[in-house]
LUMMARTOR-245029 format. One record per residue (C-alpha): residue number from 1; residue in one letter; x, y, z. Coordinates in steps of 0.2 Angstrom, whole numbers. Example, Ala and Ser with C-alpha at 12.3 -4.5 7.8 and 13.67 -1.06 7.14 Angstrom:
+------+------+-------+-------+-------+
: resi : resn :    c1 :    c2 :    c3 :
+------+------+-------+-------+-------+
:    1 :    A :    62 :   -22 :    39 :
:    2 :    S :    68 :    -5 :    36 :
+------+------+-------+-------+-------+
END
This chain:
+------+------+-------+-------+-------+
: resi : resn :    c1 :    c2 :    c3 :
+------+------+-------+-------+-------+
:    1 :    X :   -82 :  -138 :    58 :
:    2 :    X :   -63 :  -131 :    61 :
:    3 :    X :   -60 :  -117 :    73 :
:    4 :    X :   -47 :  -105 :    69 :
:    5 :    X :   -42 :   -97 :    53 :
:    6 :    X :   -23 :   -98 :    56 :
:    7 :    X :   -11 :  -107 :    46 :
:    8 :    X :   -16 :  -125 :    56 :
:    9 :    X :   -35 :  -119 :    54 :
:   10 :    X :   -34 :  -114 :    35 :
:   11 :    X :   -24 :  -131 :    30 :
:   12 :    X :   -39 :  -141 :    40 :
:   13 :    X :   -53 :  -133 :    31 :
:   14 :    X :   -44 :  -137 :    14 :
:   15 :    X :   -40 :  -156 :    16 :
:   16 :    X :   -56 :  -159 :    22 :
:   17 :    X :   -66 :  -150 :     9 :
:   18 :    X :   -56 :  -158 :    -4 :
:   19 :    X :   -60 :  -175 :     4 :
:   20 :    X :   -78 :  -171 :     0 :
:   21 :    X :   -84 :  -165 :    16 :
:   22 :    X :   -95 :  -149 :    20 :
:   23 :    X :   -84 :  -138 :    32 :
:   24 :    X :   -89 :  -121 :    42 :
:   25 :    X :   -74 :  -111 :    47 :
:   26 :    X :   -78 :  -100 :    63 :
:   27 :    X :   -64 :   -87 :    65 :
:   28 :    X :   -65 :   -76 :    81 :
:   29 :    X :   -58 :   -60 :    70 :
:   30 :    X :   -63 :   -50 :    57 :
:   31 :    X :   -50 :   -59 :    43 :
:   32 :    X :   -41 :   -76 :    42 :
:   33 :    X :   -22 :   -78 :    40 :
:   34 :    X :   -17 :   -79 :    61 :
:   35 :    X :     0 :   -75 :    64 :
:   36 :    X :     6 :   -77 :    43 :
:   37 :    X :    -2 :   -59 :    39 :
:   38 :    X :     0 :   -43 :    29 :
:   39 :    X :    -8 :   -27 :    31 :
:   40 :    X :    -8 :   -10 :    22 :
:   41 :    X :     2 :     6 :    24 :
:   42 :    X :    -4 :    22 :    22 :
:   43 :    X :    13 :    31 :    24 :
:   44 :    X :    21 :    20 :     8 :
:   45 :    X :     5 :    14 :     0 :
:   46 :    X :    13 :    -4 :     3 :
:   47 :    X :     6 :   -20 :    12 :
:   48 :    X :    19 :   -28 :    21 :
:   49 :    X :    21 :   -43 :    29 :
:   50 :    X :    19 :   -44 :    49 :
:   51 :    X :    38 :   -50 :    49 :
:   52 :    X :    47 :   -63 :    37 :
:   53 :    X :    44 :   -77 :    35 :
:   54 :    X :    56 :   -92 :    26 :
:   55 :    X :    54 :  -109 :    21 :
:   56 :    X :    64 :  -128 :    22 :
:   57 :    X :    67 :  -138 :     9 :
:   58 :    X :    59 :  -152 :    21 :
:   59 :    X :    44 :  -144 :    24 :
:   60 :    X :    32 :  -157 :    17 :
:   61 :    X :    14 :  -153 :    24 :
:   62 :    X :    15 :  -134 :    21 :
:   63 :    X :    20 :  -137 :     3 :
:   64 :    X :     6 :  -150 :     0 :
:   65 :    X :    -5 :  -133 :     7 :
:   66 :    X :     2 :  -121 :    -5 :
:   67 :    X :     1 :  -134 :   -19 :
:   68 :    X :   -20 :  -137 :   -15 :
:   69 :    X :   -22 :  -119 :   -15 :
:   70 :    X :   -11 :  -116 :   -32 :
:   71 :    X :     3 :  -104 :   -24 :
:   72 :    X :    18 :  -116 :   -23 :
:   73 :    X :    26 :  -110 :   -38 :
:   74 :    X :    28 :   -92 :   -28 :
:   75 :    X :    41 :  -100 :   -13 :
:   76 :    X :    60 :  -101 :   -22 :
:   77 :    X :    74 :  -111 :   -15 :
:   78 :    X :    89 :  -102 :   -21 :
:   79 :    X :   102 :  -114 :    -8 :
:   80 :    X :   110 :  -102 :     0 :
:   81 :    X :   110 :   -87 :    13 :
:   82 :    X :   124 :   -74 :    18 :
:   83 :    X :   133 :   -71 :    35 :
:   84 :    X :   139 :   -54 :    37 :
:   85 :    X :   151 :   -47 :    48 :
:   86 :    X :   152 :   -30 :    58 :
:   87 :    X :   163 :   -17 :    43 :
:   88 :    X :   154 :   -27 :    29 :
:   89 :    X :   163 :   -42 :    25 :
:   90 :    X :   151 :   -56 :    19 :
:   91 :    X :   151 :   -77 :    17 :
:   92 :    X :   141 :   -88 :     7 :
:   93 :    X :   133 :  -102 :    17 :
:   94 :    X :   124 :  -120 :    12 :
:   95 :    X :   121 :  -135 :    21 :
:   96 :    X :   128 :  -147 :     8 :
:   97 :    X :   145 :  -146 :    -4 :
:   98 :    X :   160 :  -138 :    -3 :
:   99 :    X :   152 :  -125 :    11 :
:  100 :    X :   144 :  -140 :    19 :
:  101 :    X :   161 :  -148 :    21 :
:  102 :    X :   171 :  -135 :    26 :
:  103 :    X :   158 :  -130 :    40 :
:  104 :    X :   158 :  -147 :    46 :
:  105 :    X :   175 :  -147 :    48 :
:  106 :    X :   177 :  -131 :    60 :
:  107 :    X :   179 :  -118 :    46 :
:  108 :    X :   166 :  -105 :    52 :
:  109 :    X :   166 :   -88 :    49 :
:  110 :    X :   175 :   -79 :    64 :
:  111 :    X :   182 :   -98 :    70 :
:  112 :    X :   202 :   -98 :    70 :
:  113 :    X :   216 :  -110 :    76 :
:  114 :    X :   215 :  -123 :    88 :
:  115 :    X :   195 :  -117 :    88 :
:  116 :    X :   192 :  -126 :    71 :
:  117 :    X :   197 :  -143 :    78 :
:  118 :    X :   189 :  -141 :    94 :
:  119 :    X :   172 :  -134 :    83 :
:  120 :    X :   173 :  -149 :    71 :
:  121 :    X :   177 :  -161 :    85 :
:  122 :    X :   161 :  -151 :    97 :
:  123 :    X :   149 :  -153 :    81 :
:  124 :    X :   154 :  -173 :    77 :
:  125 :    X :   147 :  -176 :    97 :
:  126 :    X :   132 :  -165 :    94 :
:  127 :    X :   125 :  -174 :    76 :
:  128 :    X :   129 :  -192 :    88 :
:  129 :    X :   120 :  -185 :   104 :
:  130 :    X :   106 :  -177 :    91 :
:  131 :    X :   102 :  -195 :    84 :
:  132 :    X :   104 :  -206 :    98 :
:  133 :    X :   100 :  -194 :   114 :
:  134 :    X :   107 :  -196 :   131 :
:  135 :    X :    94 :  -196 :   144 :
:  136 :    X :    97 :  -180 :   152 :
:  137 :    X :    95 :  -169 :   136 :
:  138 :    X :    79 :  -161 :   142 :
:  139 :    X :    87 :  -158 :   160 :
:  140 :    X :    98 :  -146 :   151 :
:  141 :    X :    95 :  -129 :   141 :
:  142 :    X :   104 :  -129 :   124 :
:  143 :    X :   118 :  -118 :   132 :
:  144 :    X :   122 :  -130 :   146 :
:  145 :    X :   124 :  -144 :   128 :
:  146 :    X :   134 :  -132 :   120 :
:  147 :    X :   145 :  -130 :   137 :
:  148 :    X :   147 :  -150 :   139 :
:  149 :    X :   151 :  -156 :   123 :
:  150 :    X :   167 :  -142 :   123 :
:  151 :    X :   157 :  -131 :   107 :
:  152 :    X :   169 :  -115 :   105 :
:  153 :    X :   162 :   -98 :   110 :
:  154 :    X :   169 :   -91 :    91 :
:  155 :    X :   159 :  -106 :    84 :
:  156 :    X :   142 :  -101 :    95 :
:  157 :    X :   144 :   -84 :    89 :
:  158 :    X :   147 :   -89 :    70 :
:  159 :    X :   132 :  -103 :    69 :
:  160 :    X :   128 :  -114 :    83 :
:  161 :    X :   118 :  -101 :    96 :
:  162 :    X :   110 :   -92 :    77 :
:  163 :    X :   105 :  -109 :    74 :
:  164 :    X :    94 :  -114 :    91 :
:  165 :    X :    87 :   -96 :    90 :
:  166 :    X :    80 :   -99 :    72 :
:  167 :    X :    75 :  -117 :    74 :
:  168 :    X :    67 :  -114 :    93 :
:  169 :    X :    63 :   -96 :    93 :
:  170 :    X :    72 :   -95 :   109 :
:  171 :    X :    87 :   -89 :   117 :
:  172 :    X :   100 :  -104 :   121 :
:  173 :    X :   100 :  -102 :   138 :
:  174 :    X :    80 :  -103 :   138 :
:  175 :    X :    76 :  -118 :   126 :
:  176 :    X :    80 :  -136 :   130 :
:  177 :    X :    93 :  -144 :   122 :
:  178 :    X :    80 :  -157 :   116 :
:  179 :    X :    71 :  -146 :   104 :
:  180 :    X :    85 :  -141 :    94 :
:  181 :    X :    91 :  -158 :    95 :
:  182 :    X :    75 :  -165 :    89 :
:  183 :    X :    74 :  -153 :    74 :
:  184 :    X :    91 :  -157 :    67 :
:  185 :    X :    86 :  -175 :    68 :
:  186 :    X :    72 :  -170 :    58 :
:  187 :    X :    79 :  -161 :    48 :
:  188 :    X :    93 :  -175 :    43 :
:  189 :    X :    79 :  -187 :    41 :
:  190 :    X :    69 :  -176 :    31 :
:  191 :    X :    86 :  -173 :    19 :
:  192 :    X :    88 :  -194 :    19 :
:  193 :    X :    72 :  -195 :    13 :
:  194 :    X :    71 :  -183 :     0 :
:  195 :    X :    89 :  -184 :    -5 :
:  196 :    X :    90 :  -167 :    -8 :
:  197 :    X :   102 :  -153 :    -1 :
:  198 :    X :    94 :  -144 :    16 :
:  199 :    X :    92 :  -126 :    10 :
:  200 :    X :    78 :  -113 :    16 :
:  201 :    X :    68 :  -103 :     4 :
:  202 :    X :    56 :   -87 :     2 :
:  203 :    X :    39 :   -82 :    -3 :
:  204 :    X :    41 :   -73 :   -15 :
:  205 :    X :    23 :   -62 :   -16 :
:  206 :    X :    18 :   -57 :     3 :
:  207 :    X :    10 :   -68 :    14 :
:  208 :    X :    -9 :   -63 :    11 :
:  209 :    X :    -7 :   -67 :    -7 :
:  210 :    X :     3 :   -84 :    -1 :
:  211 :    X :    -7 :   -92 :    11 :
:  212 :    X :   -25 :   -79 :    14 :
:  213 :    X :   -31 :   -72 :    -3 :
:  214 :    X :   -27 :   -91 :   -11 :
:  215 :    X :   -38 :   -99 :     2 :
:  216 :    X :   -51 :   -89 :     1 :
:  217 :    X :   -55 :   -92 :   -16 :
:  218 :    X :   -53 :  -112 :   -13 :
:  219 :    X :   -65 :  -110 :    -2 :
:  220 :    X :   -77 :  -100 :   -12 :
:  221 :    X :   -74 :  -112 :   -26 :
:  222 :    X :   -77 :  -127 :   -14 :
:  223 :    X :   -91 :  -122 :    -3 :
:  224 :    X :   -83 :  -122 :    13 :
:  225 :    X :   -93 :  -107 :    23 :
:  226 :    X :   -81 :   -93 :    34 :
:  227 :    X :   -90 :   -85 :    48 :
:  228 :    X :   -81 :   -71 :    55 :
:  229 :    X :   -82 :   -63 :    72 :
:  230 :    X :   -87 :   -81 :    79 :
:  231 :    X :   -81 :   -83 :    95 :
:  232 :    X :   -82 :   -99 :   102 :
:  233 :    X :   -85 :  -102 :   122 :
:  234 :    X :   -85 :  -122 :   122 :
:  235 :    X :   -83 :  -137 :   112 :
:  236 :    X :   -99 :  -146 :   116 :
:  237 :    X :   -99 :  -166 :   120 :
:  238 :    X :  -110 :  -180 :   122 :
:  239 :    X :  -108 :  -197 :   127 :
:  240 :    X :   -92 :  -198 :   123 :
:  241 :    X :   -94 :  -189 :   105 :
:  242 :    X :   -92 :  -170 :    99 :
:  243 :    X :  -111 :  -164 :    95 :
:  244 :    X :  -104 :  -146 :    89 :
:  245 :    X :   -99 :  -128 :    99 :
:  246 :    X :  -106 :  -116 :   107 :
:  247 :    X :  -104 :   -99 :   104 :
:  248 :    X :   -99 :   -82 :   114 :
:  249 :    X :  -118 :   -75 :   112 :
:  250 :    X :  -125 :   -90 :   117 :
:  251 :    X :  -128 :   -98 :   101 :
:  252 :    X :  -127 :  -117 :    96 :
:  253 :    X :  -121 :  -125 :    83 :
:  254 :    X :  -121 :  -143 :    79 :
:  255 :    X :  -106 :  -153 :    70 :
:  256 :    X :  -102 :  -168 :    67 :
:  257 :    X :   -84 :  -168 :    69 :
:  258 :    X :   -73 :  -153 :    76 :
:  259 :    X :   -55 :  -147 :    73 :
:  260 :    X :   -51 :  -137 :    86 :
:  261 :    X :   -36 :  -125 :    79 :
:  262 :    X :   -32 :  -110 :    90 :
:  263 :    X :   -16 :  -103 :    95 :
:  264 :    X :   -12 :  -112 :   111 :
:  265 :    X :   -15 :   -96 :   121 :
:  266 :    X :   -34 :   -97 :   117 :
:  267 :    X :   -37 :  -117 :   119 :
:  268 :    X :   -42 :  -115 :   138 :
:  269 :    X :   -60 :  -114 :   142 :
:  270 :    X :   -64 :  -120 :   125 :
:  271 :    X :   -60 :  -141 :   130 :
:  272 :    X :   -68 :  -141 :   146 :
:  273 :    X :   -80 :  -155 :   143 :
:  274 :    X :   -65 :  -167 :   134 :
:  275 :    X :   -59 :  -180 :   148 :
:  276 :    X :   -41 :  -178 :   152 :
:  277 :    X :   -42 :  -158 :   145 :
:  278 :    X :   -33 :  -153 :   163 :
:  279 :    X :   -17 :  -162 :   156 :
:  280 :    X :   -21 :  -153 :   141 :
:  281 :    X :   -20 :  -135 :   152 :
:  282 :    X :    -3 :  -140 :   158 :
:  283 :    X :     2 :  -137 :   142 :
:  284 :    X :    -4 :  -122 :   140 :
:  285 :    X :     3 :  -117 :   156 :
:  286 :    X :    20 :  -123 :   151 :
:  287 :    X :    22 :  -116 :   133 :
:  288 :    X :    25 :   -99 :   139 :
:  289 :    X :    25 :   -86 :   126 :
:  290 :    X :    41 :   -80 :   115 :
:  291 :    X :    42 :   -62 :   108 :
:  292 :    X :    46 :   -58 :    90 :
:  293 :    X :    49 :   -41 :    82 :
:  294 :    X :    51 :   -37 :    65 :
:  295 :    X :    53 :   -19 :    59 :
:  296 :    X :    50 :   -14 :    40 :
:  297 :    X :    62 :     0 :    34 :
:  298 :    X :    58 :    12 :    20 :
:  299 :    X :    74 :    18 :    16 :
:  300 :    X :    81 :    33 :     3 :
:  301 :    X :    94 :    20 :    -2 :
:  302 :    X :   101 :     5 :    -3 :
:  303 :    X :   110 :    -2 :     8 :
:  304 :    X :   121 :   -14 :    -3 :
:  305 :    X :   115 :   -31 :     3 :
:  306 :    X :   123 :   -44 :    -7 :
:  307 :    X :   110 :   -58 :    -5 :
:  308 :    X :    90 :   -61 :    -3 :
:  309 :    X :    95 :   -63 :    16 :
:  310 :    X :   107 :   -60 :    27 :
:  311 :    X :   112 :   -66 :    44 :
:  312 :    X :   120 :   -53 :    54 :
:  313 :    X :   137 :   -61 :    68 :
:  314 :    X :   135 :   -53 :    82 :
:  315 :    X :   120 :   -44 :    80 :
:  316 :    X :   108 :   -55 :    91 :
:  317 :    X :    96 :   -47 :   103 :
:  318 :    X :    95 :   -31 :    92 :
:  319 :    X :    94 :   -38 :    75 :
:  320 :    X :    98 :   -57 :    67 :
:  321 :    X :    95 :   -56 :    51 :
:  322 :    X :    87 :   -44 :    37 :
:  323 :    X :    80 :   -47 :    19 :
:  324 :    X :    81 :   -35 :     4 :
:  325 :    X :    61 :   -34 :    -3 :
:  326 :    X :    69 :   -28 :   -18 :
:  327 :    X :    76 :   -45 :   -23 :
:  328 :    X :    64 :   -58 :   -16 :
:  329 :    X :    48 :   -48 :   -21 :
:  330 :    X :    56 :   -38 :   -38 :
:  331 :    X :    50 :   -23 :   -31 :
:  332 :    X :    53 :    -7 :   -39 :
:  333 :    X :    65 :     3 :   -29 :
:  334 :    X :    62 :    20 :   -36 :
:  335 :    X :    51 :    27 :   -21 :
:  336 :    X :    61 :    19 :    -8 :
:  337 :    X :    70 :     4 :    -3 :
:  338 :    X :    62 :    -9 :     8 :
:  339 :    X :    70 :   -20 :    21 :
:  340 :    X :    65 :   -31 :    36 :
:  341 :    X :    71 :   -34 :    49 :
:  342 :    X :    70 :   -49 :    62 :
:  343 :    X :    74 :   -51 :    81 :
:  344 :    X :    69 :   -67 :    88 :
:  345 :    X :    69 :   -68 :   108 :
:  346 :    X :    64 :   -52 :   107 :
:  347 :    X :    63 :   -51 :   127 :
:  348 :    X :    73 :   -35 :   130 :
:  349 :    X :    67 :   -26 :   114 :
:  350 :    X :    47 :   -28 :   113 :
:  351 :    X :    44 :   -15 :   127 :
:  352 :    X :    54 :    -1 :   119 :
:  353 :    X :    44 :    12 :   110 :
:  354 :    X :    45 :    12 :    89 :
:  355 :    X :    57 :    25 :    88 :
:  356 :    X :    66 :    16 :   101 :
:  357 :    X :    69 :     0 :    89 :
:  358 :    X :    68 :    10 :    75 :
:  359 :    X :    84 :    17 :    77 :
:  360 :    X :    94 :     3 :    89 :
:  361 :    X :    89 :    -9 :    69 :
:  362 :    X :    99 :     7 :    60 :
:  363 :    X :   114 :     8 :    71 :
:  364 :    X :   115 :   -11 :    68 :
:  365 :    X :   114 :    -8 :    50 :
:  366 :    X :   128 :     7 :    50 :
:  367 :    X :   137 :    -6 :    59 :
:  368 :    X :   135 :   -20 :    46 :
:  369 :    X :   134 :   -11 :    29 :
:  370 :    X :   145 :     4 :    27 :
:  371 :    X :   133 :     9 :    12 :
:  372 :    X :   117 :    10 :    27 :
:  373 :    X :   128 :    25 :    34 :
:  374 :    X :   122 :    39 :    27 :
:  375 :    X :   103 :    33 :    22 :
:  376 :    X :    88 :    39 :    29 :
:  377 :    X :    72 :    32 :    36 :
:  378 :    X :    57 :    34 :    24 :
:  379 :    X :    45 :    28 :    36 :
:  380 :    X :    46 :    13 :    48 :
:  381 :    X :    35 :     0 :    54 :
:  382 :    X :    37 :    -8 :    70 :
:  383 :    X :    27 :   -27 :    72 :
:  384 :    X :    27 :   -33 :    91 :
:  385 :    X :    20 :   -51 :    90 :
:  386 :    X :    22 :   -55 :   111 :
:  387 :    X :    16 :   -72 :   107 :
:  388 :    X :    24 :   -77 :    91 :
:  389 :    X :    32 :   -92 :    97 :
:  390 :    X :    32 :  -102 :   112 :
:  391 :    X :    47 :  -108 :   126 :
:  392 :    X :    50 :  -127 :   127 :
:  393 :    X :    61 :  -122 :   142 :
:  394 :    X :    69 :  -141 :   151 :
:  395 :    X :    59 :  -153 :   159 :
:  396 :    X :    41 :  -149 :   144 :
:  397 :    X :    48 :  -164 :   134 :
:  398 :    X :    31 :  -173 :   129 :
:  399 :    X :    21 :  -160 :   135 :
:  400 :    X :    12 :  -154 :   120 :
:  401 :    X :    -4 :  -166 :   115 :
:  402 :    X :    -9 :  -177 :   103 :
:  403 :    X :   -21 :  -173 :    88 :
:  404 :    X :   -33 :  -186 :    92 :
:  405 :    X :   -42 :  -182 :   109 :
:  406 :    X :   -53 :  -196 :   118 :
:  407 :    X :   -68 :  -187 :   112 :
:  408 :    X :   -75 :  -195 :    95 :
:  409 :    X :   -75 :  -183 :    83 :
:  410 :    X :   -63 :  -172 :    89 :
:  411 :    X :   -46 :  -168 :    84 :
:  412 :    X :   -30 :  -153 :    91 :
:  413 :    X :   -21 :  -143 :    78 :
:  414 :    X :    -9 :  -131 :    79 :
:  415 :    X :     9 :  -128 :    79 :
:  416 :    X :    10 :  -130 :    98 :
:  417 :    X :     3 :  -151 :    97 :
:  418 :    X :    13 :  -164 :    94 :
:  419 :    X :    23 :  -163 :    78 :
:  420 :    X :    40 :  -166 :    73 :
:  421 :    X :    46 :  -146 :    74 :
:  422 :    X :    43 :  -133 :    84 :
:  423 :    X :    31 :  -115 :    83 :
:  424 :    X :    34 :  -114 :    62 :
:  425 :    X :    23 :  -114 :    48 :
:  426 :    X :    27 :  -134 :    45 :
:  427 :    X :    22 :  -137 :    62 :
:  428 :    X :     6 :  -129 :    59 :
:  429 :    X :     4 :  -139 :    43 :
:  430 :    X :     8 :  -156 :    48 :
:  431 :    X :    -6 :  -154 :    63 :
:  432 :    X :   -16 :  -150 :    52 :
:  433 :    X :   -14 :  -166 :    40 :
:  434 :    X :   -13 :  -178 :    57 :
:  435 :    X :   -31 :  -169 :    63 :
:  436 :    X :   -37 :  -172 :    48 :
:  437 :    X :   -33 :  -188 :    45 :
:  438 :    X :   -41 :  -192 :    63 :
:  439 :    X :   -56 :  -185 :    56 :
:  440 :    X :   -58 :  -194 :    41 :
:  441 :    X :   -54 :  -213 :    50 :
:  442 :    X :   -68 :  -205 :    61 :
:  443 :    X :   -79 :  -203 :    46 :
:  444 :    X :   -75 :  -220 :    38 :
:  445 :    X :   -81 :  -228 :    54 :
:  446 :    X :   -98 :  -220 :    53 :
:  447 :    X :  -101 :  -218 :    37 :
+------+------+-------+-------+-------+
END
């Protein structure tokens, strides 16, 4: 049994059905996909996507997920994104080459004189402090790092502080400087392994298509049984071994093994009967929810965006980056233009009304591209996620748990256990591939 039809919770059910085991999916909604979603539109006769979502080149487990539901061939990798600048000047970035060398070297957008050498010099102690960690790095937020290894404010503002953001999901001065130190070391090992460039990439279909409509015919084709609207009050335990759950109305269902996958904000209540669940609850307490807000703009024009995606220098808080529909999806842009926009951290923006955020994301677009001057909202579509991410704020290094409880037969997923990144769709993925693994080592022994 897997509980929870999110991302962690669809991967789950997969592996194990194709490992030959009969699974039931319990989801508490009316439809699967968690928090990597589409939903239609009315106003635009569209089905957006609940906010952008893009892709590393190490991401392993969740391309191993896209492969067994046969949508792999819809993520491109084109090795490149765009940092624009307030009037409209625009750079190519990569992570490897020519680019990669020149940002290694201090030569960022916005970075001049002695700030390059102080930049290249600031970078070289982070990559060394990144791989071989100082014991304090979890005493100290991200911002305090940046502070004590001499990192340049221009070079913050060109990269550094958009980096921690997109990695963490957080504000510099929130995160701890482990987690962004942790992913880069990921991220390095994962690009020694694969000996391929780091580059990120997109879906190009939205996210239902992607990850939902995929799954569900696996499942259909498979046998693995969805209940909706199953609410699950307890994971039920005896003599040391998961027997099954119980639900909200009282019902009882049995199992013989049980891969708990909710978000982390759901988890209490439901592990009450697993020894040791209290340090599990400190967790909870701990990873306290990030906000997230993506807008998607129906536009009379375009606003002559020169990549897929673009980062914007200067604009966080209001709006990081945006991506042109018309390019990633081939969308036909003779009703209107679509664009989406992403704020991360979203602290100061998520309790402003729509038409609020709906024009603070155009005055940043008039600021960044002089052809957005002069267009005109269609329609708008404002998408508050409170709890998209969660904080790793100092002091919560080792806090998140393992997949594999002391309860037989029971196993954590979810992007907020123990994995080697942080609240992203790999995350998700890899708990998944660890829970199941537990699962089938617990199957081999009984079997």
């Amino acid at each position: 049994m897997v509980i929870g039809g999110g991302l962690a919770g669809l991967a789950s059910a997969v592996w194990l059905s194709e490992a030959g085991h009969r699974v039931t999916l319990l989801e508490r909604r009316g439809s699967l996909g968690g928090r990597t979603i589409s939903m239609p539109l009315d106003a635009v006769d569209d089905v957006p996507d609940n906010g952008q979502h893009v892709f590393a080149s190490g991401y392993t487990d969740l391309m191993r997920y896209l492969t067994s539901v046969g949508t792999r061939e819809h993520v491109r990798f084109p090795g490149r994104m765009t940092f624009r600048m307030p009037g409209g000047a625009t750079r190519k970035s990569a992570f490897s080459g020519v680019p990669g060398l020149r940002a290694a070297c201090g030569d960022l957008p916005g970075v001049t004189g002695k700030d390059r050498w102080r930049t290249a010099r600031a970078q070289a102690t982070l990559i060394r402090q990144a791989l071989r960690q100082p014991p304090w790095l979890d005493d100290v937020t991200a911002d305090e790092w940046f502070t004590r290894i001499g990192m340049p404010r221009s070079a913050r503002d060109a990269l550094w502080d958009g980096i921690v953001i997109g990695l963490t999901g957080d504000k510099p001065t929130i995160s701890s400087a482990k987690v962004p130190a942790d992913l880069l070391v990921t991220g390095i090992r994962r690009a020694r392994a694969g000996r391929t460039p780091i580059s990120i990439g997109y879906p190009t279909v939205g996210l239902d298509t992607l990850f939902v409509d995929s799954a569900e015919k696996t499942f259909a084709e498979s046998g693995v049984d969805v209940r909706y609207r199953a609410v699950v009050r307890s994971i039920d335990v005896a003599d040391g071994m998961v027997v099954g759950v119980t639900l909200k109305d009282g019902e009882r269902i049995a199992a013989d093994a049980v891969v708990c996958a909710v978000p982390v904000w759901n988890v209490k209540g439901l592990l009450d009967q697993v020894p040791g669940h209290e340090r599990i609850h400190e967790a909870v307490d701990a990873l306290t929810p990030v906000p997230i807000v993506s807008v998607n703009l129906y536009l009379d024009r375009s606003i002559g965006m020169a990549d897929w995606g673009e980062i914007l220098l200067g604009g966080e808080g209001v709006l990081e980056q945006v991506w042109d529909r018309q390019r990633m999806h081939g969308r036909d842009a003779a009703r209107n233009h679509f664009y989406s926009t992403t704020v991360s951290a979203a602290y100061d923006l998520i309790g402003k009304s729509n038409a609020e955020i709906t024009e603070l994301q155009m005055d940043m677009l008039r600021r960044f591209y002089p052809d957005a001057r002069d267009a005109k909202v269609v329609h708008s579509h404002v998408v508050r996620m409170p709890k998209s991410t969660f904080a790793q704020r100092p002091g919560t290094a080792g806090i998140r748990p393992d997949q594999r409880t002391p309860v037989e037969g029971l196993a954590l997923a979810g992007d907020w256990t123990r994995t080697d990144w942080t609240t992203t769709m790999e995350g998700a993925c890899q708990s998944a591939a660890r829970a199941v693994d537990v699962i089938l080592q617990y199957a081999a022994v009984r079997s």
